[in-house]
Short mmCIF file of the C-alpha atoms (twelve columns), coordinates in Angstrom:
data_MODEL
# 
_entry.id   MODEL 
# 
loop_
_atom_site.group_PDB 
_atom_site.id 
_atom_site.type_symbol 
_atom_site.label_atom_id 
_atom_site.label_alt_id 
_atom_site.label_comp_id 
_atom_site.label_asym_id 
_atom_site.label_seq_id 
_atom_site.Cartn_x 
_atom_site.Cartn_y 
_atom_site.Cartn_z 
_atom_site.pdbx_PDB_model_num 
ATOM 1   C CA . UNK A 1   -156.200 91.690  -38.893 1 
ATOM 2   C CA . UNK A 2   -156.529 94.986  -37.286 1 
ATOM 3   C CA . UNK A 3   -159.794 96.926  -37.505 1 
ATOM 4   C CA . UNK A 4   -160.123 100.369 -38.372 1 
ATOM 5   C CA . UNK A 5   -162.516 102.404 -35.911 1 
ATOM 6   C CA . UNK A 6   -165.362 103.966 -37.389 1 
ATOM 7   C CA . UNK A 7   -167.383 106.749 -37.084 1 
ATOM 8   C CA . UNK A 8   -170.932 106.599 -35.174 1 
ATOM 9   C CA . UNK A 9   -173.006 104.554 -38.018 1 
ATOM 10  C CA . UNK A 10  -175.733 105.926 -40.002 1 
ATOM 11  C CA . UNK A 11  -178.655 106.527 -38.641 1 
ATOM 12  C CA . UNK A 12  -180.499 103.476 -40.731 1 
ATOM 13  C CA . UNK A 13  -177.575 101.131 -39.514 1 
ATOM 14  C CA . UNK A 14  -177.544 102.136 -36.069 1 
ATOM 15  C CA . UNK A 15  -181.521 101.918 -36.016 1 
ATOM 16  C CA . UNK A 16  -181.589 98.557  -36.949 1 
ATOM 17  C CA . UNK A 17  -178.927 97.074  -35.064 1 
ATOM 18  C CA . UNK A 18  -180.831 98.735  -32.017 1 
ATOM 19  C CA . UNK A 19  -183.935 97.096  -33.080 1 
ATOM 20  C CA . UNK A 20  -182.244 93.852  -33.864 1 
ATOM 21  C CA . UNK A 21  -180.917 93.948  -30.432 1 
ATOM 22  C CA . UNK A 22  -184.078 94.702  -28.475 1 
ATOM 23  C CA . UNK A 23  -185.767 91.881  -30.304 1 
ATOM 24  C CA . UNK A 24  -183.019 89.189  -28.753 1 
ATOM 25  C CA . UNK A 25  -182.933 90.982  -25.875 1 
ATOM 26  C CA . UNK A 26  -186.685 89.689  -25.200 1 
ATOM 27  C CA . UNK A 27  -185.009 86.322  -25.663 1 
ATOM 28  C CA . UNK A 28  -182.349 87.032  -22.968 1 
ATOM 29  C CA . UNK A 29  -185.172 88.520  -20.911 1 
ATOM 30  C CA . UNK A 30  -185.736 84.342  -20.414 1 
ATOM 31  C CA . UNK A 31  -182.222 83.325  -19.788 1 
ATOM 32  C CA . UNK A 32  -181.723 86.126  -17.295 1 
ATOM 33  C CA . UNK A 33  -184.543 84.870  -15.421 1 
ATOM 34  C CA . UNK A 34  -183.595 81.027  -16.288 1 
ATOM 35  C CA . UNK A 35  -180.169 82.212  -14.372 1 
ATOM 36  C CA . UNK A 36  -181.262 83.844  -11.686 1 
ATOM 37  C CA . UNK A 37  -183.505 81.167  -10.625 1 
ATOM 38  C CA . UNK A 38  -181.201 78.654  -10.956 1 
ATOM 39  C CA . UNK A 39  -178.435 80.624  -9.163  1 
ATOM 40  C CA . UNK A 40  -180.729 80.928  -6.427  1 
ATOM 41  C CA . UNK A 41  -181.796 77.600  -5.888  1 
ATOM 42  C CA . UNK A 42  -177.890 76.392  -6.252  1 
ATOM 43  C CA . UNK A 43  -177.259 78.862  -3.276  1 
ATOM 44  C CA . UNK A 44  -180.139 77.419  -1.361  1 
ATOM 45  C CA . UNK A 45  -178.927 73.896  -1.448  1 
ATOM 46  C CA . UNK A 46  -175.924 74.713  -1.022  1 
ATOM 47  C CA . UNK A 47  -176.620 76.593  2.158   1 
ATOM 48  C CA . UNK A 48  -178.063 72.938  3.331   1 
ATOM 49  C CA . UNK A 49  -174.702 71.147  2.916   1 
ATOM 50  C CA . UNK A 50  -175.409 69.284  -0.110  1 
ATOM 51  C CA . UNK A 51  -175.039 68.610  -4.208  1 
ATOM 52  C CA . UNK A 52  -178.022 69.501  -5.875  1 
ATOM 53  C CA . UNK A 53  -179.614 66.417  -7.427  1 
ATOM 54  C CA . UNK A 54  -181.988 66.545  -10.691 1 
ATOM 55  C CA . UNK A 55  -184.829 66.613  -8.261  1 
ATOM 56  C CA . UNK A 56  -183.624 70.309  -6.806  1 
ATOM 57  C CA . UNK A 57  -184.153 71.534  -10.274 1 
ATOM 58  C CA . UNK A 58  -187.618 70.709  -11.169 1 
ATOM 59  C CA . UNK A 59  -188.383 73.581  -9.385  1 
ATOM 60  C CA . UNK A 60  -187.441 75.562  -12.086 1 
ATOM 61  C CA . UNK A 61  -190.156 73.949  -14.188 1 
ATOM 62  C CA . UNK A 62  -193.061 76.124  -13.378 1 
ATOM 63  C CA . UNK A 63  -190.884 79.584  -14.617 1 
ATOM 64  C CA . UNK A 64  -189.565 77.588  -17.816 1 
ATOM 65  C CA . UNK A 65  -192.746 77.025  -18.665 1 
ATOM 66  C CA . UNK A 66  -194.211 80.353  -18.293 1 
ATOM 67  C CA . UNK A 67  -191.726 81.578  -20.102 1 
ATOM 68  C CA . UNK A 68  -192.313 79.204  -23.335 1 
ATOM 69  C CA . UNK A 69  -195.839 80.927  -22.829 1 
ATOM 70  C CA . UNK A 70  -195.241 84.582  -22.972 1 
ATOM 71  C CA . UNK A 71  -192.454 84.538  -25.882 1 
ATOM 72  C CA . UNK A 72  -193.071 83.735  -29.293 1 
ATOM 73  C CA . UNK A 73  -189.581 83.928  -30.381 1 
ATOM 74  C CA . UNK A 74  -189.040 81.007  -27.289 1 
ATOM 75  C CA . UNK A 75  -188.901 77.461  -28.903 1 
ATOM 76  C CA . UNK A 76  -187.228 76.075  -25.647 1 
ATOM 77  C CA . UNK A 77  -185.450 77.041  -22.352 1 
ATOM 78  C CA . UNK A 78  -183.624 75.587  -19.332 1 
ATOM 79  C CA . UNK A 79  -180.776 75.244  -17.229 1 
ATOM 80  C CA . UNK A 80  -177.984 72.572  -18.474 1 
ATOM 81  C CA . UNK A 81  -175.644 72.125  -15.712 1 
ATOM 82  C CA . UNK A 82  -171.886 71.076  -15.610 1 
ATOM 83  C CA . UNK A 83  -171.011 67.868  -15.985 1 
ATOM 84  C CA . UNK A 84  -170.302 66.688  -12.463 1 
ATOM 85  C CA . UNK A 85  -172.347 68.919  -10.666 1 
ATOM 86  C CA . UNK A 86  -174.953 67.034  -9.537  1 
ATOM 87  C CA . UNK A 87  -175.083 64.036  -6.826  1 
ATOM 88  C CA . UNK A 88  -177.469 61.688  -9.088  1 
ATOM 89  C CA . UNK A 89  -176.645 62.047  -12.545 1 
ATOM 90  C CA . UNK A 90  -173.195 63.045  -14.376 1 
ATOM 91  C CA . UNK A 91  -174.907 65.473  -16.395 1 
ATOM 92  C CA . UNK A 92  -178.318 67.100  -17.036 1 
ATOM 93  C CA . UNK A 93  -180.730 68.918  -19.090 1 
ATOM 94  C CA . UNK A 94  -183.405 71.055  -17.660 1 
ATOM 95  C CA . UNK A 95  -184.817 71.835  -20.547 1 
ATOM 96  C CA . UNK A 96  -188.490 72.304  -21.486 1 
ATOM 97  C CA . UNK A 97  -190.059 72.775  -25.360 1 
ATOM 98  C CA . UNK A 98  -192.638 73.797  -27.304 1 
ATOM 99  C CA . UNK A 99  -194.376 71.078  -28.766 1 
ATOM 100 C CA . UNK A 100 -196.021 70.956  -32.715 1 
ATOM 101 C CA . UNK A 101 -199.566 71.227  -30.921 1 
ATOM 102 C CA . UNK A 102 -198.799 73.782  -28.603 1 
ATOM 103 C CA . UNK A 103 -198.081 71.639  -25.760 1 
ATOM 104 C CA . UNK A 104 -194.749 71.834  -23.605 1 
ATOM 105 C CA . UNK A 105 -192.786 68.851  -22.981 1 
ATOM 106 C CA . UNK A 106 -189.352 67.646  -21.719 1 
ATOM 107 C CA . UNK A 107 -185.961 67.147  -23.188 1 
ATOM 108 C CA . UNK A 108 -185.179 63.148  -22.622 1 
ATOM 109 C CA . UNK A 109 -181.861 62.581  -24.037 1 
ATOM 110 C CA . UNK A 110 -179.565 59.914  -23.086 1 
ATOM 111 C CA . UNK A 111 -176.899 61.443  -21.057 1 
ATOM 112 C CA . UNK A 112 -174.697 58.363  -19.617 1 
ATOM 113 C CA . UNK A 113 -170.796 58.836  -20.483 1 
ATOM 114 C CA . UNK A 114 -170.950 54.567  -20.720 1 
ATOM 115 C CA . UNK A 115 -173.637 54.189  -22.996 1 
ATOM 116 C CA . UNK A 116 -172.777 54.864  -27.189 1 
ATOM 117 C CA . UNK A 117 -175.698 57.257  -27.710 1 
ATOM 118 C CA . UNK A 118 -174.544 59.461  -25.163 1 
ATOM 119 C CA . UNK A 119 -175.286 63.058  -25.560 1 
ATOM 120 C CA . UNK A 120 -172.319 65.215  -24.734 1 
ATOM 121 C CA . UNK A 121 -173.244 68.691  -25.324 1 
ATOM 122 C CA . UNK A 122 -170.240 69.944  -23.340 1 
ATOM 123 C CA . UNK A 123 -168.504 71.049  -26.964 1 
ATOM 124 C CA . UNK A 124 -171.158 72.975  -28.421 1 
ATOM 125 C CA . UNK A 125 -170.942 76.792  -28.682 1 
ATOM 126 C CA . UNK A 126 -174.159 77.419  -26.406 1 
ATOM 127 C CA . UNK A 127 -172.305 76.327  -23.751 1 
ATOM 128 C CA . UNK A 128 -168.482 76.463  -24.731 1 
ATOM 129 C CA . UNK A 129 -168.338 80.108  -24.976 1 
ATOM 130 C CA . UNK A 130 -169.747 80.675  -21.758 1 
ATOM 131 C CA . UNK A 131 -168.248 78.363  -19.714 1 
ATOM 132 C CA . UNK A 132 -165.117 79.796  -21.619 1 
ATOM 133 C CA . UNK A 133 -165.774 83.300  -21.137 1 
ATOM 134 C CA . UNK A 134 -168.018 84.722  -18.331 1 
ATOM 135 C CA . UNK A 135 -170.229 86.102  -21.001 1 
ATOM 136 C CA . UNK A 136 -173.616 85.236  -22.533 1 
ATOM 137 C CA . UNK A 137 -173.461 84.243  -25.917 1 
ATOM 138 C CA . UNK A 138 -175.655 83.858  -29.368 1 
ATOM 139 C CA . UNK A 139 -174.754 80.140  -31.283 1 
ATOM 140 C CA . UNK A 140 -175.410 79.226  -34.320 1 
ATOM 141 C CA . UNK A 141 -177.201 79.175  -36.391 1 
ATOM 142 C CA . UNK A 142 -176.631 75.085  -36.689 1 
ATOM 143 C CA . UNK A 143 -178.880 71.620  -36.742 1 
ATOM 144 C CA . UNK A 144 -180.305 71.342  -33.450 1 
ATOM 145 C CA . UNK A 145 -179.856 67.516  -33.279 1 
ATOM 146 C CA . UNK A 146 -180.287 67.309  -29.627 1 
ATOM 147 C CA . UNK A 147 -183.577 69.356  -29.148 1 
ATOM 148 C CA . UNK A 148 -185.846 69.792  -32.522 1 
ATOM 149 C CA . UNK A 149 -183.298 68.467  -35.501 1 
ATOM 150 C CA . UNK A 150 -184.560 72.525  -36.298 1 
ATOM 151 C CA . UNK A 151 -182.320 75.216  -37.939 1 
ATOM 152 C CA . UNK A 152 -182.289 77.596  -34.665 1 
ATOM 153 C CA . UNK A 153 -179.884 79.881  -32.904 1 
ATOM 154 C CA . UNK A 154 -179.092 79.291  -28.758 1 
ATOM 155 C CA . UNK A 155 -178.821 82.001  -26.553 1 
ATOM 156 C CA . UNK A 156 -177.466 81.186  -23.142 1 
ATOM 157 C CA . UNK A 157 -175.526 82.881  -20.384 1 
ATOM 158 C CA . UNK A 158 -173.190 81.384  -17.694 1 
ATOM 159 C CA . UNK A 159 -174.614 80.133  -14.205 1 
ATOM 160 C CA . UNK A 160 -172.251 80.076  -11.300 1 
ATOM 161 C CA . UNK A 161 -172.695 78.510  -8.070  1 
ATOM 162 C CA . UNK A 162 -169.769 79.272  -4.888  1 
ATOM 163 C CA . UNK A 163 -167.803 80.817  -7.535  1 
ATOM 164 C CA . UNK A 164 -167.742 78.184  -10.043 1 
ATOM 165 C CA . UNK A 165 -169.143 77.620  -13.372 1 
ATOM 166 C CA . UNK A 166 -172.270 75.431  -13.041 1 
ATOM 167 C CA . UNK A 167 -173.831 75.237  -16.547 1 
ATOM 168 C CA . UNK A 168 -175.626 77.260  -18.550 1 
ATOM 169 C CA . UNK A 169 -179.285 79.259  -18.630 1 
ATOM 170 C CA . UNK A 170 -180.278 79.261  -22.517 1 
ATOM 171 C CA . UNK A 171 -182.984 79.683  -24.847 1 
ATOM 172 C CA . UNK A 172 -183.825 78.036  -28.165 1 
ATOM 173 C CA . UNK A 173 -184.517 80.300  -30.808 1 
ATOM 174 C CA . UNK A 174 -186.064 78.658  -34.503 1 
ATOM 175 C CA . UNK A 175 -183.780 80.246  -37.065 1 
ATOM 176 C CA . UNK A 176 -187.308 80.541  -39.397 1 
ATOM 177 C CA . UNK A 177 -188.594 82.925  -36.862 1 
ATOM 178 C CA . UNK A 178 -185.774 84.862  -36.382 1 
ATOM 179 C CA . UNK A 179 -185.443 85.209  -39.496 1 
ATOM 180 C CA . UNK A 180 -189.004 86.567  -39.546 1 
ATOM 181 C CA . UNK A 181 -187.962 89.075  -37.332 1 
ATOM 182 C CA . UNK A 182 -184.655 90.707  -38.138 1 
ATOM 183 C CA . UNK A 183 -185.019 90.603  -42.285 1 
ATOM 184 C CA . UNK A 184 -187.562 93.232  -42.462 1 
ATOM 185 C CA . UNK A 185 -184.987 95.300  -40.801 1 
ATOM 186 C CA . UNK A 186 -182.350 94.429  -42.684 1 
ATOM 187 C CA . UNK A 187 -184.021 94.960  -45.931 1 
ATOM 188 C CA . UNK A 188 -184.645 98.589  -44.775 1 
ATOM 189 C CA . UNK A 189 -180.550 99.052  -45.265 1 
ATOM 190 C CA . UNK A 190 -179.626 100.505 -48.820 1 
ATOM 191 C CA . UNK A 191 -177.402 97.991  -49.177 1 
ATOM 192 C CA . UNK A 192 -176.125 94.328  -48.572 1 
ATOM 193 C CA . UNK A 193 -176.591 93.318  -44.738 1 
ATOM 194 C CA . UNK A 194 -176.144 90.652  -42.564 1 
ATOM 195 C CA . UNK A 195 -175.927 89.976  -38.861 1 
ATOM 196 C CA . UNK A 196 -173.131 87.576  -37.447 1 
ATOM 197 C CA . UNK A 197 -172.028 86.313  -33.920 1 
ATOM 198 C CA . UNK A 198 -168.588 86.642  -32.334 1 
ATOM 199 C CA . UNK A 199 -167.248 83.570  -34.012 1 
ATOM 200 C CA . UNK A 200 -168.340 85.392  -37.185 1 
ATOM 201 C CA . UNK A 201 -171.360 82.744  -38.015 1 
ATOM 202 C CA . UNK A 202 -174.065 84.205  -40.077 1 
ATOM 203 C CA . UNK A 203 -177.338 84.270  -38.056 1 
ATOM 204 C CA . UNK A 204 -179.383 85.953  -41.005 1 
ATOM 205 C CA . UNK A 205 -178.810 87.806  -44.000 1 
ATOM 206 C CA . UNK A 206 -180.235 90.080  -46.602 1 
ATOM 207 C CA . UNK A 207 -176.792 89.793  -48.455 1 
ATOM 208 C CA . UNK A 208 -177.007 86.953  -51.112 1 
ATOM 209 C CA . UNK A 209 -172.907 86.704  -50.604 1 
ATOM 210 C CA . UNK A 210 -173.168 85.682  -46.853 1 
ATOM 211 C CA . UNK A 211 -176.126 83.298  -46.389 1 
ATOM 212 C CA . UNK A 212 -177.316 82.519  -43.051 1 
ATOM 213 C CA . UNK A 213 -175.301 79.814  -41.137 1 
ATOM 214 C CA . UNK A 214 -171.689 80.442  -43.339 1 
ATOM 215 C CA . UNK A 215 -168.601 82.228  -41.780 1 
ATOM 216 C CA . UNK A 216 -167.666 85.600  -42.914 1 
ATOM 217 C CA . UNK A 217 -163.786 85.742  -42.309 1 
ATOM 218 C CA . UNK A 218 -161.532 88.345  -41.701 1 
ATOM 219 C CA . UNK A 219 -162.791 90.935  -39.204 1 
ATOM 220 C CA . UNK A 220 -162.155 90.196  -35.640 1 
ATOM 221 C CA . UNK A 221 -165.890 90.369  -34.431 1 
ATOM 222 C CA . UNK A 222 -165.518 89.153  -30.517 1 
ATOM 223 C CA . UNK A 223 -163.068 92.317  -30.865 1 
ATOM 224 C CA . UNK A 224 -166.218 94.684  -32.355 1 
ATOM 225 C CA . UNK A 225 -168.462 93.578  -29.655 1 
ATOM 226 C CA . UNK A 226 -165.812 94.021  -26.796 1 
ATOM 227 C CA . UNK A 227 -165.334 97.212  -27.614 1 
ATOM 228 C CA . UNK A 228 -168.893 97.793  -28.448 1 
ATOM 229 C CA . UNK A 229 -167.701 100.129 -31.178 1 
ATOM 230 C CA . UNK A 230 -168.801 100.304 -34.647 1 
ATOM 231 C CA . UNK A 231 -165.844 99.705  -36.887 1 
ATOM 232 C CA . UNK A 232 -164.700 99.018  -40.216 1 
ATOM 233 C CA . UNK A 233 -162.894 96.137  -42.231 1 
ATOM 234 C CA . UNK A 234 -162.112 95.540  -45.821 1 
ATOM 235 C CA . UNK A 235 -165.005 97.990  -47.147 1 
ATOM 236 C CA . UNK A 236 -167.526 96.158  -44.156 1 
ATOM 237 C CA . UNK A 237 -169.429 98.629  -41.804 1 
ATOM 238 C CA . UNK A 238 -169.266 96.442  -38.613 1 
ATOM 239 C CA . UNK A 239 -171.879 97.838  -36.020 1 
ATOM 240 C CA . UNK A 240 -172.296 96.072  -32.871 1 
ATOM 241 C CA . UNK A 241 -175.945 95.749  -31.585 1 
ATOM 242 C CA . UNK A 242 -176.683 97.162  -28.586 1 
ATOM 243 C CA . UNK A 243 -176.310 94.300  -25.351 1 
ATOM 244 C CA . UNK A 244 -176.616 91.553  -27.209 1 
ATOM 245 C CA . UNK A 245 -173.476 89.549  -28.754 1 
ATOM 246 C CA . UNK A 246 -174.146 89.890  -32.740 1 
ATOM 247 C CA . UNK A 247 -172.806 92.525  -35.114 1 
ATOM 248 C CA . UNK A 248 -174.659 93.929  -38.027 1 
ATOM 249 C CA . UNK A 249 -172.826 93.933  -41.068 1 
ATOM 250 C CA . UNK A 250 -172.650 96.185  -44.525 1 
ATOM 251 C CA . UNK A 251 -171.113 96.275  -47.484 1 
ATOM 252 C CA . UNK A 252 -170.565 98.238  -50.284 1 
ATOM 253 C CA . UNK A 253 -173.236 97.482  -53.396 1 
# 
């Protein structure tokens, strides 16, 4: 369905998407860095002649870590690369967590294509819509089975090496603490609110008809956020907020 461009939102609406967007864009703060270490450190090996093995990127570990340190909002962070990519493994996970006592600790996962517990995270949004479109992207919120069996939301952002996709840089967001952050600003809205992604998933909601992980159908939200344009759709307000992928939504009361 085509959506019907709106005028500038009110100043409430466009306040809080702003101040929904700076608070993920602290989260994308660690992915940018996540990427732009690990694009460096592809370039370097690859300026030796050589695939990177899983050795090349535990180098990473010492910024992953910091970064699990300095943001609250951080549950976990790392670089997943491409299946393929590497000379050791057929795929790989970075990754680094926040532990119940405060301590940081690996991802193990079992990631052999043979074996019948293996781990393919190649279809999940985090790193789908990337891969798929050049652009970082905000999944979920879903069941993270593979990391904390926690209701969270994954930011993550596409890593190229050469000119080719080599994974992803993301960041694990709990959906609890999100929620901490964004519903206080969505309550401040005179009426119904809720924030979605581009696939239309509900990240978190002060709108008892859209509850946080449904789907709200019908608007073409990838479309809102492309255009970076607030718009309008069946009686929904549809404000994008500001550089990061999720669009604030209102409806009538």
């Amino acid at each position: 369905m085509k959506l019907a461009t709106a005028a500038l939102g009110t100043a409430p609406e466009e306040s809080v998407a702003a101040e929904v967007g700076s608070a993920l864009e602290s989260v994308f703060d660690a992915v940018s860095a996540t990427r732009a270490e690990t694009t460096a450190l592809l370039a370097r090996v690859a300026a030796d002649h050589r695939r990177p093995a899983t050795v090349d990127l535990a180098a990473l570990r010492p910024g992953l870590h910091l970064r699990l340190a300095r943001n609250a909002l951080v549950s976990g962070v790392g670089f997943v690369a491409a299946p393929g990519l590497l000379g050791d493994v057929p795929a790989w996970l970075e990754w680094w967590q926040s532990g119940a006592e405060g301590d940081v600790r690996p991802l193990l996962l079992d990631l052999d294509p043979d074996h019948s517990a293996y781990a393919d995270y190649t279809h999940w949004d985090w790193f789908a819509l990337p891969r798929d479109t050049g652009e970082r992207a905000v999944a979920g919120p879903y069941v993270d089975y593979l990391c904390s069996d926690e209701y969270s939301l994954t930011l993550s952002a596409p890593v190229e090496t050469e000119g080719r996709f080599a994974g992803v840089a993301a960041a694990d967001v709990y959906l609890r603490h999100f929620e901490a952050a964004v519903l206080p600003l969505l309550r401040r809205l005179p009426g119904p609110a809720h924030l979605v992604n581009a696939r239309g998933r509900v990240a978190a909601s002060a709108d008892p008809a859209h509850l946080a992980g449904s789907l709200t159908k019908g608007p073409d939200f990838a479309a809102v956020l492309e255009s970076a344009r607030p718009a309008r759709h069946d009686g929904m307000r549809l404000i994008p907020c500001r550089g990061v992928p999720l669009v604030l939504v209102t409806s009538p009361r």
